[in-house]
N, C-alpha and C positions, 0 to 999 in steps of 0.2 A: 636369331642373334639379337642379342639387346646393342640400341643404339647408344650415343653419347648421353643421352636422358635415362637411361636405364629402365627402358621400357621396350619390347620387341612387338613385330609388326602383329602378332596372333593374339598379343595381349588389349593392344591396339582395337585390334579387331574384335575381342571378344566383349571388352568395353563398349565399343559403339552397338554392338549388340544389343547388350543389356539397356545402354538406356534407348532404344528404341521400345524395348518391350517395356520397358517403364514408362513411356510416355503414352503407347500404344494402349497399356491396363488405366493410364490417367483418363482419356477419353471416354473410356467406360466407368471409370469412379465419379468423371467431375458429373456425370449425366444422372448418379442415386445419390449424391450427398443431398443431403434435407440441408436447410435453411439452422442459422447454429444461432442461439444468442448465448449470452452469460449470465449467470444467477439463479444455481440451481436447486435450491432450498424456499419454501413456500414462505411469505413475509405478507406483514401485516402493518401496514400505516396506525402510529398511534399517537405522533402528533406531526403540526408542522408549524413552521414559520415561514412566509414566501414560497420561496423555491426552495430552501430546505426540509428536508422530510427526514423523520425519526421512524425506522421500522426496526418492529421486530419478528425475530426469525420463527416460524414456529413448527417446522420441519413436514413432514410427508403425511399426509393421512393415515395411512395402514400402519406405520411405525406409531403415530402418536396413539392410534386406537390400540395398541398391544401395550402403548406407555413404554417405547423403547426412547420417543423425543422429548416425554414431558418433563419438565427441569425439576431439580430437586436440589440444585442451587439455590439458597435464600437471599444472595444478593447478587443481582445483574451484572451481566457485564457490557458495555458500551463501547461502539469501536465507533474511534475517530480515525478517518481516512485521510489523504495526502490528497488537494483540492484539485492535481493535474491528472488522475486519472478518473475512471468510475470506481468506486467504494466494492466493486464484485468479484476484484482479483481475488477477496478470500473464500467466495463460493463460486467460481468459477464454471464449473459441473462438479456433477453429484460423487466421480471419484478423486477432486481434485478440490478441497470446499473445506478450506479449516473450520467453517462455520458449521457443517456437516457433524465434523467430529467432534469439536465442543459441545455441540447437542446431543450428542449421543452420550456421553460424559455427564452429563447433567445441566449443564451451565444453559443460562437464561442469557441469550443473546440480543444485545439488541445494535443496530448501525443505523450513522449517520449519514445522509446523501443529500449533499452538497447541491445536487441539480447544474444546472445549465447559467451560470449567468449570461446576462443580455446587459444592454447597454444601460437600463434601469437601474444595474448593478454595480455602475461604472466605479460609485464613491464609498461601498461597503468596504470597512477597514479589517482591520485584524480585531479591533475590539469587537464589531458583528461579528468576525467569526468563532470567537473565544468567547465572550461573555454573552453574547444574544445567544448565540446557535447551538453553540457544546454548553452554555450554562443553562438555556432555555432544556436540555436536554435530559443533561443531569437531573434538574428540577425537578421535571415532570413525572421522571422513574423514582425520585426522593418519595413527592407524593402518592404515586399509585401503587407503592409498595412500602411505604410507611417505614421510610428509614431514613438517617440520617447520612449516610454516605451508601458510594456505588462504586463498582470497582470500574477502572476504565482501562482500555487498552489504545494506545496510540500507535499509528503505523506514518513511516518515514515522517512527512511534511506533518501528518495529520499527529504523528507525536512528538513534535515539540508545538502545538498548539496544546498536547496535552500535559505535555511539562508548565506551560505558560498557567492553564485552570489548574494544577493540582497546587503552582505555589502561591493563585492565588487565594484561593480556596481550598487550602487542606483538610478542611472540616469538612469537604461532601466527598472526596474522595479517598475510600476507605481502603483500596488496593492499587497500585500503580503499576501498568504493562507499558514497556516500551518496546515497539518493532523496528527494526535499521530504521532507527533514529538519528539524525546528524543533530550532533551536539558541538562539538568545535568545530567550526564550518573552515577553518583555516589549516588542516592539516596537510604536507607538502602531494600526501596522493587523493585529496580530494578535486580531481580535472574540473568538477563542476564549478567548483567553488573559486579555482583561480581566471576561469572564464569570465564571472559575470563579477569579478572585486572590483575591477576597475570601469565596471561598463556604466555609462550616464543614463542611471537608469529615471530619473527626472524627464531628459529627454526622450528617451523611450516610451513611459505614459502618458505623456503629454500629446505626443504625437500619435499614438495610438490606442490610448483610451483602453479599452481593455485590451488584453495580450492577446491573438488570436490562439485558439490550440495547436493548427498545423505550424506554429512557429516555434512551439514548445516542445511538439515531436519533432522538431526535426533536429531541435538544439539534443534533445536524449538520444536521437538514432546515430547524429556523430559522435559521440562521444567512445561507439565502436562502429565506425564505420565497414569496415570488413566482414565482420558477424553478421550486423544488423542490414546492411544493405546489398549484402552478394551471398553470404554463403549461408546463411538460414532457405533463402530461397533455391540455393544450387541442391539443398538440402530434400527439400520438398521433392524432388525427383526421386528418390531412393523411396518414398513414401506413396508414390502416387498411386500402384496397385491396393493400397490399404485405404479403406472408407472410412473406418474409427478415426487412422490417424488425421485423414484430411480434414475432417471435419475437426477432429485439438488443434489443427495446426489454423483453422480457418477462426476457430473461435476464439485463438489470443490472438492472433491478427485483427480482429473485430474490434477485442478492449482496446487493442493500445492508440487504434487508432479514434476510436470513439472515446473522446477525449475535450472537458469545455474549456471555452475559453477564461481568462483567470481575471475576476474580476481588478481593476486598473492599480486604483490606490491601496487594496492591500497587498496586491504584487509588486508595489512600489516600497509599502511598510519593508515587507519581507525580506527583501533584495535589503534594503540598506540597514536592517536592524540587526537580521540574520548571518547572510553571508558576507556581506562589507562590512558590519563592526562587530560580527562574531560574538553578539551582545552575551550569550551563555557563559562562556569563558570571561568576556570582558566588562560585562555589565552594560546597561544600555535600550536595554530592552523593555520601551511601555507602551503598556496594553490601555488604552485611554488614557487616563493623567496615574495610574498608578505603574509604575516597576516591578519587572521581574526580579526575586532573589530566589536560584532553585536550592539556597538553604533551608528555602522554606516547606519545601518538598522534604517531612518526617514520615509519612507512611513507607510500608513497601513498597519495596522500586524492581520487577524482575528486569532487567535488559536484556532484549535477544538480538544477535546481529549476524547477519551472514559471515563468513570467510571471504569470500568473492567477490564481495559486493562490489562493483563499480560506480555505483551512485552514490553510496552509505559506507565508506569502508570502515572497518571496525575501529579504525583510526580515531576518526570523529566520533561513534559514539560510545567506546572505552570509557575515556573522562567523564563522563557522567557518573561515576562512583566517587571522585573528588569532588563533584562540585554540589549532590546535595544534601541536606540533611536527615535523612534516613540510616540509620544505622541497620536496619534489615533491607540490604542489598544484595542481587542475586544479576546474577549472569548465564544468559544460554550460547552458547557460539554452537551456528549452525556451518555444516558442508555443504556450502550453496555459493548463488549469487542472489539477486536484488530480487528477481521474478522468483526463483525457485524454492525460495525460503515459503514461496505462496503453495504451487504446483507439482513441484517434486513428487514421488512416491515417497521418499526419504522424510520431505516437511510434511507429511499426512501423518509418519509414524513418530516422529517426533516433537512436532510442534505444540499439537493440540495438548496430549497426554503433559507437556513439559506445563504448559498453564495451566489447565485445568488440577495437578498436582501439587504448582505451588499456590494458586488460591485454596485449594482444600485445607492445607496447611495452615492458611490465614487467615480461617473463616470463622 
């Protein structure tokens, strides 16, 4: 007989069952899972500056010896990352790695890694990391591939640093990718964005020099606390007799939390250029003594943004078709959220194919 909860005592029972033998099979799973990291495509350092490193991807041996990895893209493409995670959510493992499947496509990969600041770091601004780091970057691939522009792809944080280089330099770059990019940091379902408008973010680095990371995660895990702090883990139980799973489930657990800290004053720039004066939309926005105008952004612009998104909603980065000067504009809306647009099975058959088809177009 079902109670007032609409559950009976057999159901009751056959539930506490199950996760006994679920936890029973976790015992014996946590005891073979191997050791997991993230970054599953072979890379190759090919320049640096400090702590930042310029690699490129150059995929598997046995594939490159067959020539299923070797690029037959003639002009590179460069991913700039978002500075609060590791740059590897897009190669994640070998069946979850946009980077995977751009190589396979043809395209010549290359990403940027940010590295670790330390308290050395404390005064690197946004212009290090826009004109030193991504222009140091560009540069280098200009040079050793004897062109005049490179195509760039920017993801969340790490593409409106590259809206910042394309409008100031439109002449290096020859194709523009944007990933859930936030562009108008003001819009009413941006949660992040109304959190930190009014925060004294002066006081903030002043007092603590650079931002630690675990204060960064923790500010993204509430933003759904339900999901991210109870029921992903209540989740893991239904998983524990599976070894594959444990180990995905252990190795994005690994990235999010391996995580640096953000170097002080250009998390200070950031906060007040960005999300406090919304400079994109409102103007405002200078990168050392020069100004952002993303009029000046004439090249191709693809913009891709999740549905889902909670951190990027498509809200914010929509208007990026009004505000720059390109007239070949293109738009992808993916059926995701913020992480899935990475890891998906859905973002594996649709992502990569989606860029790699419109750069072919524009090559």
């Amino acid at each position: 007989m079902n109670g007032p909860l609409n559950f009976s005592a057999d159901a009751l029972a056959e539930e506490a069952a199950t996760l006994q033998q679920k936890l029973g099979a976790g015992l014996a799973t946590l005891r073979e899972v191997d050791d997991v990291d993230f970054g599953a495509t072979t890379r190759q350092e090919v320049w640096r500056d400090g702590k930042t490193v310029l690699y490129r991807f150059i995929g598997t041996e046995p594939r490159r010896q067959r020539g299923e990895e070797a690029p037959t893209a003639k002009i590179p493409l460069l991913i700039s990352y978002a500075l609060v995670n590791r740059p590897y959510m897009v190669d994640l493992q070998s069946d979850k790695s946009i980077v995977r499947n751009l190589l396979a496509r043809g395209e010549d990969v290359y990403i940027i890694d940010w590295g670790y600041p330390d308290r050395s770091d404390r005064f690197l601004t946004l212009e290090d990391y826009i004109e030193r780091f991504i222009g140091g970057a560009v540069d280098h691939l200009r040079d050793t591939h004897g062109l005049d522009a490179v195509n760039l792809l920017g993801i969340c944080q790490g593409g409106a640093f590259a809206l910042c280089y394309a409008a100031l330099h439109p002449d290096k770059i020859k194709n523009l990718i944007t990933m859930v990019t936030p562009v108008d940091f003001h819009t009413d379902d941006n949660m992040l964005s109304n959190w930190v408008r009014n925060m004294n973010v002066d006081l903030f680095v002043d007092t603590l020099g650079n931002v630690p990371a675990d204060t960064m995660n923790l500010c993204y895990l509430t933003l759904k606390p339900w999901r991210l702090f109870v029921q992903k883990y209540v989740g893991l139980v239904d998983i524990l007799d599976d070894k594959r799973a444990v180990e995905d489930f252990l190795r994005m657990e690994k990235w999010i939390f391996d995580s640096p800290d953000q170097a002080g004053e250009a998390f200070r720039q950031f906060v007040k250029q960005f999300y406090q004066g919304n400079g994109f939309v409102n103007g405002g926005i200078t990168i050392g003594d020069r100004e952002v105008h993303l009029g000046l952004v004439e090249m191709p612009v693809l913009n891709i943004f999740a549905e889902q998104d909670h951190l990027v909603p498509p809200s914010a980065s929509k208007p990026l078709k009004g505000l720059i000067g390109s007239s070949d504009y293109s738009e992808l809306s993916f059926r995701g959220g913020h992480i899935g647009i990475y890891v998906s099975s859905r973002a594996q058959k649709e992502v990569p194919g989606a860029i790699h088809e419109w750069l072919r177009d524009r090559a």
